[in-house]
N, C-alpha and C positions, 0 to 999 in steps of 0.2 A: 167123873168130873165133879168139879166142889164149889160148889154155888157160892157167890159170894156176895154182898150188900152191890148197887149200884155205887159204881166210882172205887171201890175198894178190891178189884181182881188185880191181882201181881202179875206184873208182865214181864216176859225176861229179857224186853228192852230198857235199858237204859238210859237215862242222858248223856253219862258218861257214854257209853257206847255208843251213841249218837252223834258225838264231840270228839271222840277221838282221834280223828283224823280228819276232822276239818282244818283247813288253811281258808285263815284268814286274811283279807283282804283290808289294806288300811289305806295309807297317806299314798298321794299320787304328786308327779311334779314333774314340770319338762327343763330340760335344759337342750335347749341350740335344738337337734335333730333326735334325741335320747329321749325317752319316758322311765323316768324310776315311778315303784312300789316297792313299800312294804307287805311284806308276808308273816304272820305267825303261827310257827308250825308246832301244833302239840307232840309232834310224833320226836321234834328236836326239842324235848323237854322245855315247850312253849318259847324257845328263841325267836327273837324278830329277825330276820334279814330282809337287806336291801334287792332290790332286783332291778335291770335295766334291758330293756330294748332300746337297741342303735341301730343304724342304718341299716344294714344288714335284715333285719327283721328278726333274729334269734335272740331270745330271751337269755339273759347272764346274771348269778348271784353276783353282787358286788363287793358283799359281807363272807366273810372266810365262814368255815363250819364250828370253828371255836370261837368265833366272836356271836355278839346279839346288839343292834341297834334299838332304842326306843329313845320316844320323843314323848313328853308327858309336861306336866310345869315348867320341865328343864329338858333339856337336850344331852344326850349321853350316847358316844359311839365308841365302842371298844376294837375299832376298827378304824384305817382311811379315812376322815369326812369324805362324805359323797361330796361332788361338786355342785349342786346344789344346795348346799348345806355352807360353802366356803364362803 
């Protein structure tokens, strides 16, 4: 073993490996009976999709797998506006 200064041992975790498959949790919003969120999935080379719960109680992407929503200074959906968004 190779002793190394305090603060300076190399570890073979990453941040990156720590992050890589975190889904992130963003914007929330009701419409009528419906809950949409955004998710941003690094694993989907960091795309945002929409997601919704309806009555029913199962969770449904709203955003196709080749589109990515985000909201930032400006509003940009490569997809449906959500009805929330209308």
């Amino acid at each position: 073993m190779i002793a190394s200064p305090y603060g300076f041992r190399k570890s073979p975790i990453t941040s990156d490996l720590v992050v890589a498959d975190s889904i992130r949790l963003e914007q929330a919003a009701l419409d009528g009976d419906a809950i949409y969120w955004t998710e941003t999935q690094p694993q989907k080379q960091g795309r945002t999709f929409v997601y919704r719960i309806g009555a029913d109680g199962e969770p449904e992407r709203v955003t196709p797998d080749d589109a990515s929503f985000c909201v930032g200074s400006h509003i940009a959906v490569s997809a449906p506006t959500p009805p929330f968004l209308g």
